[in-house]
BADRENNU-326147 format. One record per residue (C-alpha): residue in three letters; x, y, z. Coordinates in steps of 0.05 Angstrom, whole numbers, plus 5000, padded with zeros to 4 digits. Each point is the difference from the previous one (the first is absolute). Layout:
ALAXYZ...
//
This chain:
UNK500050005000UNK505350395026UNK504149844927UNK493250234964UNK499250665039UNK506850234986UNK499949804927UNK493850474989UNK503950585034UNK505349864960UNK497050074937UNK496250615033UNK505350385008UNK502649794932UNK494250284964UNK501050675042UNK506850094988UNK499049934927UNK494150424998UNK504050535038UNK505649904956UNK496050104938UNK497450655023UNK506350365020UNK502849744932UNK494750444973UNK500450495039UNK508050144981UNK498049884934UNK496450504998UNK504550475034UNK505549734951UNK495350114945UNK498850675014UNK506650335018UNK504049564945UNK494749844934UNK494550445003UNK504050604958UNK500649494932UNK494249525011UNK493050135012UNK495549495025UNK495349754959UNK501750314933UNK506950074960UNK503550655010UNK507750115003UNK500949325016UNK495049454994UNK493549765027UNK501549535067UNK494449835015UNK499649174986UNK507050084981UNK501349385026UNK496049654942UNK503650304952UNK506649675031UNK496749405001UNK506649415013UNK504750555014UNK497050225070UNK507150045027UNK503150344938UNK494050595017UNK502750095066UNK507150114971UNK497150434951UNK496950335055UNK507450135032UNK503950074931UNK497450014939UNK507350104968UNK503349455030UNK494149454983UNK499550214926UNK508149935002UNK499749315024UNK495749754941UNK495649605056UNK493250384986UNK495350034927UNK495650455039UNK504950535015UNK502450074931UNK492850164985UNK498650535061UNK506050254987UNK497150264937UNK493750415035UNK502950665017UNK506550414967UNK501150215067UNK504449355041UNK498049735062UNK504850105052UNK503249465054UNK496450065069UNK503650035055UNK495049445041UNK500749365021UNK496449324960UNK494750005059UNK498150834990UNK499649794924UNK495549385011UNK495050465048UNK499750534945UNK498149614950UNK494849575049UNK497250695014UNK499850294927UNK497449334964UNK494349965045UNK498450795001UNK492250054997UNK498050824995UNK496350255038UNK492950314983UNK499850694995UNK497150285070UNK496450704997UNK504150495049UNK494750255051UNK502750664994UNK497150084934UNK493549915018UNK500650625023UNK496750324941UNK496049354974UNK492549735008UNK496749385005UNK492049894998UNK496949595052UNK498249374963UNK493150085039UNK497650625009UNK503050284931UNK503650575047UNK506950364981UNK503649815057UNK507450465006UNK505649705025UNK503650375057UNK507550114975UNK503749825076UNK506650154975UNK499150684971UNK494450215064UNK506249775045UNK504950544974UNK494650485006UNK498549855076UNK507250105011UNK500350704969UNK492950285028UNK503949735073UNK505750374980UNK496350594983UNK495249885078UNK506549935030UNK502250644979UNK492950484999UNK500049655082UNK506750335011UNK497950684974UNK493749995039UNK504349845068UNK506150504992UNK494350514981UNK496349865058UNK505450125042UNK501550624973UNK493850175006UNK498549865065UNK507050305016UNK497350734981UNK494549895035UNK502649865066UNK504750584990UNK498650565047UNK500650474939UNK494349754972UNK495849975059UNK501350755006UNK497650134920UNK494449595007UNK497950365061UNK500150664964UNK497049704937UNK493349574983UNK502849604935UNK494549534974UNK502349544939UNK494550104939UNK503149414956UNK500749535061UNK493149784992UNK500649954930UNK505049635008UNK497349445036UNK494049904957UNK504849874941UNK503449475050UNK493349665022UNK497050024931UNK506149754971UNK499749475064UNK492249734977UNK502049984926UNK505149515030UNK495849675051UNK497449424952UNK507249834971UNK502549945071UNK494849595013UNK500649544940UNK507649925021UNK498949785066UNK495449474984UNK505549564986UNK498749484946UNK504749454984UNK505150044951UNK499649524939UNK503449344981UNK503850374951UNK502950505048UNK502349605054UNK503949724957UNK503450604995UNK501749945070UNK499950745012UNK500550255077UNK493250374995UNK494349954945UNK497750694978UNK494050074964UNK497150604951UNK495550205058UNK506450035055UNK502650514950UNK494550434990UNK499250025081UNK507650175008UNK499450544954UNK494150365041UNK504549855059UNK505350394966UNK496350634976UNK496050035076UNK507449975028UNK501650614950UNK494350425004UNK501649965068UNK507650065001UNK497650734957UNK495250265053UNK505349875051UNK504950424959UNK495350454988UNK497750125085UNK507949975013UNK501450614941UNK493650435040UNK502649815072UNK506250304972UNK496950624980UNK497450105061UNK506150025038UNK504650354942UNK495150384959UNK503050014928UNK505350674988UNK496050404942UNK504850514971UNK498250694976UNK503050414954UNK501650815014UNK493150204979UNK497249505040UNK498049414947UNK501449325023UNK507349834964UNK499649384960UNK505349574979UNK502549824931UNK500249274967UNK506650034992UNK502150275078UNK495049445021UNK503249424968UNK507250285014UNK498349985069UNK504250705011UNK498150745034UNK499150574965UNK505750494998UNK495950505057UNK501049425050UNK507049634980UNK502450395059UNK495449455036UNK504749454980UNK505950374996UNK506049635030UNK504250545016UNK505549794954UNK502750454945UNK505449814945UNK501150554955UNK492850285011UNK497549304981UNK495649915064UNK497949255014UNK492549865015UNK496049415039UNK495449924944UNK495949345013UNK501749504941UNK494350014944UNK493249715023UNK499349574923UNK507949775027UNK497649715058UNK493449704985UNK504549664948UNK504449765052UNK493949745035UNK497349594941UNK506149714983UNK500249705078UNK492349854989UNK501649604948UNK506449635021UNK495649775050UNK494549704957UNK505549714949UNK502449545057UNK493549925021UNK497049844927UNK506249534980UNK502549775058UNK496649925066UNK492349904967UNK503349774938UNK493950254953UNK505250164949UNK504449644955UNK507650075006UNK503950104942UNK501249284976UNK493249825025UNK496950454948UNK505549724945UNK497149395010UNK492950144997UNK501050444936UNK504149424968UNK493449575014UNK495850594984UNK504249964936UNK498249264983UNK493650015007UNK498550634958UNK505549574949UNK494849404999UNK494250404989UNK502850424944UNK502449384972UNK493349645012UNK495350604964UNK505850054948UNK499549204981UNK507149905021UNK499049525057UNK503749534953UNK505349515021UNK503549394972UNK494149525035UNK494550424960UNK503750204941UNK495649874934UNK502449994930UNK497850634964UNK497049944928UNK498450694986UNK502950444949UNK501850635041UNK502149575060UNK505449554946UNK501850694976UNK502350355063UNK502849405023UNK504549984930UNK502050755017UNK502749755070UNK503649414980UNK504150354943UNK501150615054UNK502149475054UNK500649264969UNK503050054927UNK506550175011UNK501449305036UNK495449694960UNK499350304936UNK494350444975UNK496149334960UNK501849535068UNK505249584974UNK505749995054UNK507150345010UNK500950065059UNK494349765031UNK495849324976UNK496349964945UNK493350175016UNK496249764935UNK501449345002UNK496849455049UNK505149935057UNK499650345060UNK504950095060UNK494850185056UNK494049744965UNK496150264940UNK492750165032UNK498750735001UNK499949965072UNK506749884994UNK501850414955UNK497750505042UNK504149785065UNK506149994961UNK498750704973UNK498850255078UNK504849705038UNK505749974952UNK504049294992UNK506849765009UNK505950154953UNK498050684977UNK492550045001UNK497850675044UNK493850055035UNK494650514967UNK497150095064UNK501950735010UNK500050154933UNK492549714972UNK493650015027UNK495549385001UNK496350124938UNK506450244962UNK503449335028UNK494549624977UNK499350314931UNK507249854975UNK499849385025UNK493949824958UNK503350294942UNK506849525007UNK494849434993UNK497750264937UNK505749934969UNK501849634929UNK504949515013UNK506550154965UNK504649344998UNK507749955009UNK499449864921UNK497250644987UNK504350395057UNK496649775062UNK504949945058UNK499849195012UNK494349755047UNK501950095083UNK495549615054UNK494049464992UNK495349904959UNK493950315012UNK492649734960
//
């Protein structure tokens, strides 16, 4: 019994420790992958270098030979050992270089691309921000809550609280500093001030407060987030209704922050009644523009702010420093302050490479779409031999701009094959045609990549299979590759 027991945990723990096994293989294959392969090879469809996805069945009785492939390419096709890398060795102009890995790295890299399933797209809920779905039901538009976006709102209107809070208490200090003062207790004795916009005022506020009142209320009554955002795993869900209430919040906390300003500026007053200047005749003087933003005296008062020091009847003045000079000043701290706020503590903006990277995306997709309404979302797996005049013609202007000097302007060869004839290095299908013409090919070949759009690339390579065959008895260079019915 005891024999049986032990025999079943053996084999237990076998199973585990292969299972285990197998998944970190994957896992540093994938890691491997990723940091080593993914710049050439993209998974799923040829690029730079090929397809590896089921690789393995293409290396069908050389399994081992792959790996060494995998490790270097150079060294197997010098041994003579491997059909199969003569033949990959053929895909791409562009060599593959020796990795520096060991056989075990190279076996999990290829376990993890040859079995590579993608995976289905998966709408972001952050754009469903902007997007509507009808309830299957009632026939209602239902709008999607965009968490992401409300999120980085919150965080500003908080900001913004945070700040309007600490205006309201340093002027409620003040305020209630003057008023304490004994100064003002003896002006207020002597005078009966009475505010006329106080109560104005606060009907703006407690109009602007029952406006508000339903929003509020909407926000508080908290209603669950949706499948779709928590899987955002955001730290707090913020709906439409949350904003709206935050931005009541924010213009009650201003209208009142103004009023304060406003009873601080009059309890002022009170105390230091505001100097009114009057001229010799006994108008009230007024000040020019260009005094007022210059922040200096006029030349009646300079002895005012006269120093008392005198350089060769130059005579040096206290003149305040310009009033535009030093709200200046003050914006540039103001802003300093919500820069690190914006980009770095709250991190609502993008930093530099950040927003390189999500114009480079930007980029792409605009790429695809322009491609897409312009018929060019053409590649060598959808490439289709083109039978029309105009399309045979523009492709003929191409190749004798790009093609004829290798391979002469009627196809027969120089320098390049022969491309009239029926044998073909890299295949003779127009999908093929087409790779070849994209990525380049060994021994001279260039890639037209940069060089040819998709329907350009598409159009000369329909024209080379219209060509007449010209034989090595009439000229033709002789025949290069397989034969291809």
């Amino acid at each position: 019994m005891k024999r049986m027991m032990n025999l079943r945990k053996s084999i237990l723990l076998s199973i585990l420790t292969v299972g285990l096994s197998l998944v970190a293989n994957g896992q540093d294959g994938q890691k491997i992958y990723e940091s080593k392969c993914s710049v050439c090879h993209i998974l799923g469809k040829d690029a730079t270098g090929p397809n590896l996805v089921g690789v393995k069945a293409k290396w069908e009785g050389e399994e081992e030979n792959l790996y060494k492939w995998v490790l270097n390419p150079a060294k197997l096709i010098e041994s003579g050992e491997s059909e199969r890398a003569l033949i990959a060795e053929q895909f791409s102009p562009a060599p593959m270089l020796a990795q520096n890995i060991t056989i075990e790295e190279a076996k999990a890299v290829i376990e993890y691309a040859d079995s590579y399933v993608a995976e289905a797209p998966v709408a972001a809920a952050a754009d469903q921000a902007t997007a509507v779905s009808t309830d299957m039901a009632t026939g209602d538009v239902v709008y999607v809550d965009n968490y992401e976006e409300n999120l980085t709102i919150f965080k500003v209107f908080m900001f913004i609280i945070l700040i309007l809070l600490l205006g309201i208490f340093m002027v409620s200090r003040s305020t209630s500093a003057l008023i304490n003062s004994d100064m003002y207790r003896e002006k207020i004795a002597e005078l009966h001030h009475k505010s006329k916009n106080g109560g104005k005022a606060l009907t703006m506020l407690l109009v602007l407060g029952f406006i508000g009142s339903s929003q509020m209320a909407s926000a508080l009554s908290f209603t669950g987030p949706t499948q779709a955002a928590k899987d955002l795993e955001l730290w707090v869900y913020v709906t439409a209704a949350d904003i709206n209430a935050l931005l009541i919040i924010t213009l009650l906390l201003l209208g009142f922050l103004l009023m304060m300003i406003n009873m601080f500026y009059k309890t002022l007053r009170i105390i230091k009644p505001k100097e009114v200047r009057v001229k010799a005749d006994g108008t009230p003087e007024r000040s020019s523009f260009m005094q007022a933003m210059q922040g200096g005296v006029s030349i009646e008062d300079e002895h005012k702010v006269d120093l008392g020091h005198d350089y060769d009847g130059i005579r040096e003045l206290d003149n305040p420093m310009p009033p535009w000079w030093v709200a200046l000043f003050y914006v540039t701290i103001a802003f300093s302050v919500v820069y690190v706020f914006h980009y770095h503590i709250l991190g609502t903006g993008d930093l530099q490479q950040a927003e390189y990277d999500k114009s480079v995306e930007q980029a792409k997709i605009e790429i695809a779409a322009y491609r897409e309404a312009n018929a060019m979302n053409i590649d060598e797996t959808n490439a289709i031999l083109m039978e029309e005049a105009s399309d045979l013609m523009a492709g003929q202007a191409i190749y004798e701009n790009n093609c004829a000097v290798c391979h002469q302007p009627d196809g027969q060869g120089e320098i390049g094959p022969n491309l009239t004839d029926d044998y073909w290095i890299y295949g003779g299908d127009i999908k093929d045609v087409y790779k070849v013409l994209k990525y380049g090919a060994p021994k001279g070949m260039p890639a037209h990549e940069s060089i040819l759009n998709p329907i350009q690339i598409q159009q000369v390579a329909s024209f080379v299979l219209h060509f007449d065959e010209v034989t090595p008895e009439n000229g033709g260079k002789e025949p290069e590759g397989d034969l291809v019915e």
